[in-house]
N, C-alpha and C positions, 0 to 999 in steps of 0.2 A: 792332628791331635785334638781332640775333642775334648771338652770340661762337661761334668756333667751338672743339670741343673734341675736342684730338688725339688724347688718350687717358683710358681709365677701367677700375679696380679695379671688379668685380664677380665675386662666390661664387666666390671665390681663383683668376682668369682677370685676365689684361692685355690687354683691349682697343684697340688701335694702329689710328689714322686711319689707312690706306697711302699714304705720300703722293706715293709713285711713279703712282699712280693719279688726281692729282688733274692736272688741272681737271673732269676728264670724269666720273669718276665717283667717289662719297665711299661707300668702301668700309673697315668693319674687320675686321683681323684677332685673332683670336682664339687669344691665346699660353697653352700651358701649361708650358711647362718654359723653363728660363733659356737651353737651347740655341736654342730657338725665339724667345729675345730677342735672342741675341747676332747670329744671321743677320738680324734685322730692322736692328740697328743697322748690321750692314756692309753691308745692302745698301740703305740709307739709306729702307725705309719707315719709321721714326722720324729725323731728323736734327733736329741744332740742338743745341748744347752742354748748358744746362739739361735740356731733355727726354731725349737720351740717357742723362745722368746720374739722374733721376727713373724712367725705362725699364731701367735696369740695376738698381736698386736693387729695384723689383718682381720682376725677373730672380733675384734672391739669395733673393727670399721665396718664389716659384716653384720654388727650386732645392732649401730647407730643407721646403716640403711635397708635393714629391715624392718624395725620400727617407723622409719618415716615410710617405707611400701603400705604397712599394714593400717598406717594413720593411727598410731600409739604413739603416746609420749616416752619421748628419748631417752630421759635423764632414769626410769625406770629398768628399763631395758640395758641402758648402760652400766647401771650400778647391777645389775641380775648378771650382764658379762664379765665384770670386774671380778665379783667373787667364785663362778662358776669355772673362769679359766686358770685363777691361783689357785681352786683347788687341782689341777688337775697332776699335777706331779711337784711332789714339795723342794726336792735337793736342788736342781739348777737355777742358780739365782738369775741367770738373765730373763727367767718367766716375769720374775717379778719386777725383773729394773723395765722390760718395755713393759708392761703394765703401767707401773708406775707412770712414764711417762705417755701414755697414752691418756691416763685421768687425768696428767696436767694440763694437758692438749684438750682436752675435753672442757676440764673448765674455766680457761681459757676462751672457748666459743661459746661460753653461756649466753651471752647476748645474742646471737646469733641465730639465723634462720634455721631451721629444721637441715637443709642441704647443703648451705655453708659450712654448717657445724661438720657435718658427715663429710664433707670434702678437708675440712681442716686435718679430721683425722686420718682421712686416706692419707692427706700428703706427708703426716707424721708415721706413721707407717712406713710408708715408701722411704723415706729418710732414715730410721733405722735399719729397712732392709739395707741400704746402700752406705751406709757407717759400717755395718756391719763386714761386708763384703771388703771394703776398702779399708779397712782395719785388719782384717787377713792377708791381704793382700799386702801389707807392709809389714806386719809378722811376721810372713814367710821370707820377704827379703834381710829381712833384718836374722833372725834365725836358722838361714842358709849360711851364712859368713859363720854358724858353730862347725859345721860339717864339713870335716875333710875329706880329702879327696881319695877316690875310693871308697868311700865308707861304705859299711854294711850295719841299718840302722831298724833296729827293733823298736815298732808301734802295737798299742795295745789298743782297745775297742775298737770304734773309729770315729775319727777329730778330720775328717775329709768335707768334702761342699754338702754333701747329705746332711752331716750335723750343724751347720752354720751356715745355710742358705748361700752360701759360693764362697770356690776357692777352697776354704778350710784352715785348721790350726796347725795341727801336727803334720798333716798330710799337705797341707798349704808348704809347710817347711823342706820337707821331702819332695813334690811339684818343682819347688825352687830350685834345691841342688840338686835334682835331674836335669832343669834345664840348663843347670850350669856344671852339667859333664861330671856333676862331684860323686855322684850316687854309682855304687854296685850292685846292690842289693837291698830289697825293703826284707825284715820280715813282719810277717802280721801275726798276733796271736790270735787264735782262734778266737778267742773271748767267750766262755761258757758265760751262761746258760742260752742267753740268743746270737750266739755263733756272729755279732754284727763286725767280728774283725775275718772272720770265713766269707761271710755270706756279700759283706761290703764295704770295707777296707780292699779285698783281693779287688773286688768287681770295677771302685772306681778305681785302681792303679792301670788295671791290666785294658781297661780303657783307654787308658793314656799312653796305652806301652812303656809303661814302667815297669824294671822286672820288680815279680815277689814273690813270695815263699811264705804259704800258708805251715806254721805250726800250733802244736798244740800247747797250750797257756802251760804247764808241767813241764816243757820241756826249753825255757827259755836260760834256766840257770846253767842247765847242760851245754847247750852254746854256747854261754858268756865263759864257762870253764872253757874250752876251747880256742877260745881267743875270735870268734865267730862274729863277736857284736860289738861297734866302734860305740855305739851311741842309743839312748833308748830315748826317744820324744813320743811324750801322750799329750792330749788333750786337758781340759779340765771340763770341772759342772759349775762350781764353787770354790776360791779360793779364800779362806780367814785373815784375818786382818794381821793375822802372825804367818802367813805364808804356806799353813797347809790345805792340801788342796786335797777336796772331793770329788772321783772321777769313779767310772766305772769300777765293778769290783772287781779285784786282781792286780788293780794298779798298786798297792800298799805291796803285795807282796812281790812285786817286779823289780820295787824302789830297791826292796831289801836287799834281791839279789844283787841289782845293779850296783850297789852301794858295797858288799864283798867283794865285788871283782875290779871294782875300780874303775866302772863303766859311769861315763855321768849320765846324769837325768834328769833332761828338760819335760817343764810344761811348758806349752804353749795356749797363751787365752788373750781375747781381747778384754779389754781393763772393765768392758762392762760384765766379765765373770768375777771380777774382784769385789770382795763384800768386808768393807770396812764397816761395816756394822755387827758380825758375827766375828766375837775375839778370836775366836779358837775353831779347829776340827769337831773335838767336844761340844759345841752348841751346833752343828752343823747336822741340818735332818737328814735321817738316811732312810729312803723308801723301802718300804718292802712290798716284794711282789708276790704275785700266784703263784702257789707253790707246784700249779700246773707246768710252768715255765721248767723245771729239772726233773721230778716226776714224770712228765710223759714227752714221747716223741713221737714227733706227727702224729698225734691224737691217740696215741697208746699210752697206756701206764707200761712204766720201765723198773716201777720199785717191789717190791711184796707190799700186799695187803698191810697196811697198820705203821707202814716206815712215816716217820715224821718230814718236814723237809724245812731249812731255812731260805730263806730265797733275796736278800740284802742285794739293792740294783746298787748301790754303791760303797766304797770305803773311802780311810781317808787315808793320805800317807801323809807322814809330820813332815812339817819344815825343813827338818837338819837332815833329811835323805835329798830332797831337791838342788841339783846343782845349780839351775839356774829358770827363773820365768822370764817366759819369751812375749811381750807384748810389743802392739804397734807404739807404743808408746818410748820402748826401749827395754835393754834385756836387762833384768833385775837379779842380783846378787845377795846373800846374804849382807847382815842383817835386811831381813824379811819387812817386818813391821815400819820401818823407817824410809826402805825401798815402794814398797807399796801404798804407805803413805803419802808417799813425792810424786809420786804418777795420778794419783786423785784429785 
C-alpha cells in the first residue's frame, strides 16, 4: 500500500505533484523561485488549504536564497514574496498562518548572515511541512473512532495528502478506518466544476486499494434517502471563530442534505485552519474564479454565445449543520465558539 506524496524539499528546489495533470499522468514540477510557487498555487497544480500553506512557505525560502544567488538584499525580496504569495488565493487561511510565520522566522534572523538567515527559514518551513503531516495523522486516528464499522461514508472535494502535503484530513479519517477493517465503501462526489473529487479523491483511494464510488455531486441526497450513507466527513479551507466552516463549493449544500436525513457531518482540519480572528462565515472571503472553469470543457465552450456564468471556488456551511470538528488537537462539539476557543 503506497501513500501518495504531493510534494518534496530537495538541494533547495520544491518539488509539486501537478495535479491538474492527474489522473493520467503523475508528473512534477520543479519550482525555483517563489514566483514559480505563487503561479502553481493560482493555477491550482498545488491546491488544498494546508498544502498551499506548506507550498508558500517553501515559496519564502526560495525567495530568501535567490536573492542571496543573485547578491540582492534580502529583506526586499522577502517583503516582494510576503505579499505576492498572500495574494495568491484569498479563502484558505493556512496561506496566511505559514506566512505569517515564516515573517516571524525571518525577523527573527535579522541579525544574521545572508545564509543563516536562508537556512533559518528552510528549517521553519520544513517544520510546518512536518506539524502539519503529524497533525493529520492524529486526526485521522482520533476521527476513525467516529466511524462504524461497516460504514459507507460520503466525502466531498478532496481533503487527501494532495491537499495537505501528507496523509490528509478527511481522507486521513477514511485511510484510518480502512485500516482498521471499519470502512465498506468511500463515496466521492464528483465536485463540479474541477472534477478534483473524480479526478483525485478516486485516484488517491484507489491507490491505496481502498474501494470507491465516484458519484455525481446531485445525486448524494438520493443516496442518503436510501439509507446508502452512514456518514458524510469533508475537509475545510477556513473555519470562523463561531464554527462555520469554508470549504469547497457544494459543501453547504451536502450539510443541508445531510442534516434532513439524519446523517452526521464532520469537518476535519488541523487547528492551523481555524481562524479566530474572522467572527463569522459572513466575513470569510470567498474566491471567484474564471468563468472558463464551467463554460468550457477541455478547451471548448459548452454554453451559447452571451450565457453569463458564476463561478464561487467556495461556500460556507453554518455552524448548527456541523456535527462535529475533527482536529488533532481533539473532536470539538457544539457550542462552537467556546470549543474552538479551548483548542487555541
Amino acid at each position: 500500500m503506497s501513500e501518495v506524496r504531493p510534494l518534496f524539499w530537495k538541494e533547495g528546489r520544491l518539488h509539486l505533484l501537478d495535479q491538474n495533470l492527474l489522473p493520467d499522468r503523475v508528473e512534477y514540477r520543479v519550482l525555483s523561485s517563489w514566483e514559480e510557487v505563487a503561479q502553481a498555487i493560482r493555477d491550482m497544480a498545488v491546491r488544498g488549504a494546508p498544502a498551499i500553506g506548506v507550498a508558500a512557505a517553501f515559496g519564502m525560502v526560495l525567495a530568501a536564497s535567490g536573492a542571496l544567488t543573485a547578491g540582492k538584499p534580502l529583506a526586499p525580496e522577502i517583503s516582494r514574496a510576503l505579499t505576492g504569495l498572500a495574494a495568491t488565493r484569498p479563502t484558505a487561511v493556512n496561506l496566511f498562518w505559514a506566512l505569517e510565520r515564516m515573517r516571524r522566522r525571518w525577523e527573527q534572523s535579522l541579525a544574521m548572515e545572508g545564509e543563516k538567515a536562508t537556512a533559518a527559514l528552510e528549517e521553519e518551513a520544513l517544520r510546518i511541512w512536518q506539524e502539519e503531516e503529524e497533525a493529520n495523522r492524529h486526526l485521522a486516528r482520533l476521527g476513525a473512532d467516529l466511524v462504524p464499522p461497516g460504514a459507507r461514508v460520503l466525502t466531498h472535494c478532496n481533503a487527501g495528502a494532495l491537499a495537505t502535503a501528507g496523509y490528509g484530513t478527511a481522507l486521513g479519517i477514511i485511510r484510518a478506518a480502512h485500516r482498521a477493517g471499519k470502512l465498506e465503501m468511500v463515496y466521492a462526489d464528483e465536485t463540479r466544476p474541477r472534477l478534483q473529487g473524480a479526478r483525485l479523491t478516486s485516484w488517491e483511494l484507489v491507490t491505496e486499494g481502498i474501494p470507491v464510488t465516484v458519484i455525481c455531486d446531485n445525486m448524494a441526497a438520493s443516496l442518503m434517502a436510501q439509507g446508502k450513507i452512514d456518514l458524510v466527513v469533508v475537509g475545510a479551507d477556513r473555519i470562523a471563530a463561531n464554527g462555520d466552516v469554508a470549504n469547497k463549493i457544494g459543501t453547504y449544500a451536502l450539510a443541508i442534505v445531510a442534516h434532513y436525513h439524519g446523517v452526521p457531518f464532520y469537518v476535519a482540519a488541523p487547528t492551523s485552519t481555524v481562524d479566530l480572528r474572522t467572527p463569522s462565515g459572513r466575513e470569510i472571503p470567498i474566491e471567484e474564479r474564471a468563468e472558463e472553469e464551467v463554460s468550457c470543457w477541455e478547451g471548448r465552450r459548452i454554453l451559447p454565445p452571451g450565457v453569463k456564468v458564476v463561478n464561487p471556488a467556495f461556500d460556507v456551511t453554518p455552524a448548527a449543520l456541523v456535527s462535529a470538528v475533527i482536529t488533532e488537537r481533539g473532536i470539538l462539539k457544539p457550542p462552537y465558539p467556546e470549543s474552538l476557543k479551548a483548542i487555541r
